[in-house]
C-alpha positions as CSV (number, residue, x, y, z in Angstrom):
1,X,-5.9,-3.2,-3.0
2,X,-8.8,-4.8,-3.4
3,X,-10.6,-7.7,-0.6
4,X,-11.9,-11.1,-1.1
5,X,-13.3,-13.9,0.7
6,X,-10.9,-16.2,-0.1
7,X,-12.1,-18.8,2.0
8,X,-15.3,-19.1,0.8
9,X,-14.5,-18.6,-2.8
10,X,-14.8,-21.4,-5.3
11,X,-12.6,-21.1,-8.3
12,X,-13.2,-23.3,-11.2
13,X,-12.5,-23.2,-14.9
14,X,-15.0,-25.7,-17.5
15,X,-13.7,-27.3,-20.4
16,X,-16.0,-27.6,-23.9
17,X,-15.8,-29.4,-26.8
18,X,-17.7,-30.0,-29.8
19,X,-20.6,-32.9,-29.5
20,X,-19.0,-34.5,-32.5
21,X,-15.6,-35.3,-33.8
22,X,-16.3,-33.5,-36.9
23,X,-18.5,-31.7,-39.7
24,X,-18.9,-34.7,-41.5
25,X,-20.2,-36.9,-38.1
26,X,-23.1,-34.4,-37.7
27,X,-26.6,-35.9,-37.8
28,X,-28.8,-34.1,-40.9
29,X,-30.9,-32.0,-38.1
30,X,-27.6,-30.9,-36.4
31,X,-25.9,-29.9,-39.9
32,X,-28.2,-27.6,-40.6
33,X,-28.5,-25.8,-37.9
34,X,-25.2,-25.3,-37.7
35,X,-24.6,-24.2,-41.8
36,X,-27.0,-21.6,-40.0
37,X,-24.8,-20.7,-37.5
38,X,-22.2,-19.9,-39.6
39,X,-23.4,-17.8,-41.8
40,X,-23.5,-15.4,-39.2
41,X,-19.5,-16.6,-38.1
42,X,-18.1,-16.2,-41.5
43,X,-18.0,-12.5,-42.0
44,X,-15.6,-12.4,-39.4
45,X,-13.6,-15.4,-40.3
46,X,-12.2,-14.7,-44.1
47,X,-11.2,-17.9,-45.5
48,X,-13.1,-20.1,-44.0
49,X,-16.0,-22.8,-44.3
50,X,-18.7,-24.4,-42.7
51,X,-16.8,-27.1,-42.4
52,X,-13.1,-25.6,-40.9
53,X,-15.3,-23.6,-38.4
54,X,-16.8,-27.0,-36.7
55,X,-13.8,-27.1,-34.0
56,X,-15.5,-24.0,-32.6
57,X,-18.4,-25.6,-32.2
58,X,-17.8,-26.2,-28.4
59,X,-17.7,-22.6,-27.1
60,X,-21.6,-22.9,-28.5
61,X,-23.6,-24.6,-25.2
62,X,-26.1,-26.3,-28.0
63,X,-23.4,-27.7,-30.3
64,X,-21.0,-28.5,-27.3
65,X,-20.7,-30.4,-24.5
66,X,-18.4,-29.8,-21.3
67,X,-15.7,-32.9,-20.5
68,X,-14.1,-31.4,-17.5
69,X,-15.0,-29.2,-14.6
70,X,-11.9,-28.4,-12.6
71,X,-12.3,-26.6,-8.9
72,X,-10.0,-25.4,-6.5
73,X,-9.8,-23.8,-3.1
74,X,-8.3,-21.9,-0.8
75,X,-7.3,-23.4,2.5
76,X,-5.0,-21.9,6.1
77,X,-3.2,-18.9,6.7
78,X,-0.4,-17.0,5.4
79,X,3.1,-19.5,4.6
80,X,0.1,-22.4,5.6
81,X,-1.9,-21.6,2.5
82,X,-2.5,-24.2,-0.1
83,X,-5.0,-25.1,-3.0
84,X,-6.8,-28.1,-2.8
85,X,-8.2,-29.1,-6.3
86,X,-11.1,-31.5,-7.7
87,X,-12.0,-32.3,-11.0
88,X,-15.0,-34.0,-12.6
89,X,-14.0,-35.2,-15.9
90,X,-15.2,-37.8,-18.4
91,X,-17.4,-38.7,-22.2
92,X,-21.0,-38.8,-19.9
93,X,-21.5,-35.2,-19.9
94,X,-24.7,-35.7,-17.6
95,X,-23.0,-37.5,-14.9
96,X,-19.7,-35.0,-14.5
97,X,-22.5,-32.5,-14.4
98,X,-24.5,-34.4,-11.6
99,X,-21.2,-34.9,-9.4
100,X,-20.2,-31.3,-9.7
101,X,-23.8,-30.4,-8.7
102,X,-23.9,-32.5,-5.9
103,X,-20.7,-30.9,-4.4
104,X,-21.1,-27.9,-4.7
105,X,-24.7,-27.9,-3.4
106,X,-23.2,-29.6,-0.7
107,X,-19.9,-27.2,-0.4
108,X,-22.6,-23.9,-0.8
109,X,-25.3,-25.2,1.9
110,X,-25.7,-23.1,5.2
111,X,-23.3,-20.2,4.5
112,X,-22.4,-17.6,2.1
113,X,-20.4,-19.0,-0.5
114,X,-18.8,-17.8,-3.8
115,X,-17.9,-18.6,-7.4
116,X,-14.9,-17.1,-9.3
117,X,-13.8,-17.6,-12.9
118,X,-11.7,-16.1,-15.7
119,X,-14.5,-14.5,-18.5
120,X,-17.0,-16.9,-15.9
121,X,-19.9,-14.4,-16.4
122,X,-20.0,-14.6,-19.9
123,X,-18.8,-18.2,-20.5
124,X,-18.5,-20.8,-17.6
125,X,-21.4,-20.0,-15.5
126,X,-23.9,-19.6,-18.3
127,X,-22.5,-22.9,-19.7
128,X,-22.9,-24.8,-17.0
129,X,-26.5,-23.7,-16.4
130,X,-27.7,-24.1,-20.0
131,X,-25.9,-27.7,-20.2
132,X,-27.3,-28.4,-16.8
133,X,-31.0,-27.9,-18.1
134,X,-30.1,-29.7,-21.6
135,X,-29.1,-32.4,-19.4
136,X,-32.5,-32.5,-17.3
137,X,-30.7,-31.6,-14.1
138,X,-31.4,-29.0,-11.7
139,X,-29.2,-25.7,-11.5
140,X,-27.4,-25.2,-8.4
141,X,-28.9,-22.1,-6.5
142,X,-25.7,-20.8,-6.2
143,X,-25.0,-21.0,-10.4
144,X,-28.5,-19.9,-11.4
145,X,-29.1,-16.1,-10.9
146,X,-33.0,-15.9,-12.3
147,X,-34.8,-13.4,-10.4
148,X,-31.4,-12.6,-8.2
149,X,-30.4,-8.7,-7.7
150,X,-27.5,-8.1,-8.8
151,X,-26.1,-8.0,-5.1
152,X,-27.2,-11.6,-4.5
153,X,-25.4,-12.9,-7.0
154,X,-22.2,-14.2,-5.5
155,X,-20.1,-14.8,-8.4
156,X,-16.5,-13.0,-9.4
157,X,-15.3,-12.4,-12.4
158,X,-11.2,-11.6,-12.4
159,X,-11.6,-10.7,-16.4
160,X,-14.1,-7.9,-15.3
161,X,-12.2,-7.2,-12.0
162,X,-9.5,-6.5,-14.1
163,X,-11.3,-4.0,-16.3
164,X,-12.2,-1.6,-13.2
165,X,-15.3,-0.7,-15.5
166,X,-13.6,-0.2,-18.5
167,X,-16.0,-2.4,-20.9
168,X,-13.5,-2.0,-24.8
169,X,-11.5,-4.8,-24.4
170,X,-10.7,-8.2,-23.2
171,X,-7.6,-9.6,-21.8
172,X,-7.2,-13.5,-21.9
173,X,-5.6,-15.3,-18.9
174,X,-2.7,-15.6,-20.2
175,X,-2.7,-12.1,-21.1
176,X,-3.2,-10.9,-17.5
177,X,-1.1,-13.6,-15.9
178,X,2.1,-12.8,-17.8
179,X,1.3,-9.1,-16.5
180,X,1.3,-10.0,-13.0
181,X,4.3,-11.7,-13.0
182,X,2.5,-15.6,-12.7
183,X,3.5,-18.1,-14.4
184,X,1.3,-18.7,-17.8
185,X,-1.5,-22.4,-17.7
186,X,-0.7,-22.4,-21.0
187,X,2.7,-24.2,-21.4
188,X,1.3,-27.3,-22.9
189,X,-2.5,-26.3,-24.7
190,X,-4.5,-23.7,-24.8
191,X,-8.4,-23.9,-25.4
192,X,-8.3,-23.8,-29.3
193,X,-6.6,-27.3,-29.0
194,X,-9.0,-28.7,-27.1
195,X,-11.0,-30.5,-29.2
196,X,-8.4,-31.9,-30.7
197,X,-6.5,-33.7,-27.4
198,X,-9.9,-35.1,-27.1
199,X,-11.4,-36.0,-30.4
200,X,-8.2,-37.0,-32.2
201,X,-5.3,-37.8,-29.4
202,X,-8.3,-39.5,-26.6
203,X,-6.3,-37.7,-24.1
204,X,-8.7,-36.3,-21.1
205,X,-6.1,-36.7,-18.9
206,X,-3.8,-34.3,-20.1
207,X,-7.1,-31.7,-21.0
208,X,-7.8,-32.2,-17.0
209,X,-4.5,-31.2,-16.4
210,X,-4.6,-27.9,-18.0
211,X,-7.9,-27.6,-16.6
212,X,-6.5,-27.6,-13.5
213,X,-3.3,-24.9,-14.3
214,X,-6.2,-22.6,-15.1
215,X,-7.8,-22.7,-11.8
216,X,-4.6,-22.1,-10.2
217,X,-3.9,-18.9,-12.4
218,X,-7.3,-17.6,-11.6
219,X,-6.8,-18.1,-7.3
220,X,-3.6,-16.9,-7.8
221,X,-4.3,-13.5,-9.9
222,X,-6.9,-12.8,-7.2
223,X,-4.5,-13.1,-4.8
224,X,-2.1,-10.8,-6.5
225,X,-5.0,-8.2,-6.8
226,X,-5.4,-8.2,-3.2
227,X,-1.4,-7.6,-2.8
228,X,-1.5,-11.5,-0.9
229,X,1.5,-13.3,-1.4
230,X,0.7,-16.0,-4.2
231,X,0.8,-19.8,-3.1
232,X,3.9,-21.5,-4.4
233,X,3.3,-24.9,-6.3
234,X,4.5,-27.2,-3.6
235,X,1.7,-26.1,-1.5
236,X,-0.9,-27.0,-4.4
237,X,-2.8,-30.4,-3.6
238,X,-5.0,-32.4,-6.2
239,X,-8.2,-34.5,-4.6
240,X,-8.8,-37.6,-6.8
């Protein structure tokens, strides 16, 4: 089995959407940077436009912006464990990003700390960093690795964990928490719907809510991995 820190481990999960409700709402400089986008998309997207490919917009840090930042931790001993969870959510992008920053400077400071996502490596982490700098903020030292070895960087990735190495295919969340017997985050949305709870239905709250399920999966399958006993949802706590 494998070890973590699981007390020092931050687990989070970022939610993106497009900066705009649609195609047609894009300003004339945006449009056509995007029509060039696309015509790299299209050839693996048969049957589709421009136009029908603008949901997708917000996987792409400069057409989207983030609208929740969900956290969660792990906190006592064995039956006594629990998840606390914290989420920065909201339309001002900047100032989410600015309150995350702030606690997790603050959460990171004096110690060795530690990040851990689903696919964090190649989405969240590098999301948050590039909106961070569109945003004129400063990167967390614990987010940015620039000029970090590789063994300084103190992020985990369960996605990678999970592929021991083996680099030809990816398994979702869901995917890998139906495997190891935990219950799925995705009983009400999953991320293609995003923009759509939020542009169309106005509905952050229930966005923040999945948000939060994901976290929980992602503590939990790294608990699993190190043969721990997984945290049952009573013992789950959300910080408002």
């Amino acid at each position: 089995m494998l070890s973590f820190p699981f007390h020092h481990i931050l687990f989070l999960d970022i939610e993106t959407v497009p900066q705009y409700p649609d195609y047609s709402g894009l300003p004339e400089g945006w449009r056509g940077l995007w029509d060039n986008k696309t015509n790299s998309l299209l050839k693996y997207h048969e049957g589709e436009n421009k136009e029908s490919l603008y949901p997708r917009a917000g996987i792409y840090a400069e057409f989207g912006k983030i609208v929740c930042i969900s956290c969660g931790v792990i906190m006592g001993n064995d039956t006594q464990r629990k998840i606390i969870l914290k989420s920065f959510a909201g339309d001002d992008e900047r100032l989410l990003l600015q309150q995350f920053a702030d606690m997790i400077n603050k959460w990171s400071a004096g110690e060795t700390r530690y990040l851990c996502a689903h696919n964090g490596k190649e989405f969240d982490f590098p999301y948050l960093c590039r909106r961070m700098i569109i945003n004129g903020l400063p990167i967390p030292s614990i987010l940015n690795i620039a000029g970090k070895k590789p063994w300084e960087v103190n992020h985990y990735d369960t996605l990678e964990l999970w592929k021991f190495g083996d680099y030809k295919s990816f398994t979702s969340l869901a995917l890998l928490a139906h495997t190891l017997g935990i219950p799925t985050p995705k009983d009400d949305i999953d991320g293609s719907k995003v923009w759509k709870v939020y542009w169309e239905e106005k509905n952050l709250p229930r966005i923040v809510t999945y948000c939060q399920k994901d976290v929980v999966t992602v503590a939990q399958i790294l608990l699993r991995m190190s043969g721990e006993p997984l945290i049952p949802e009573s013992q789950i706590e959300i910080k408002s």
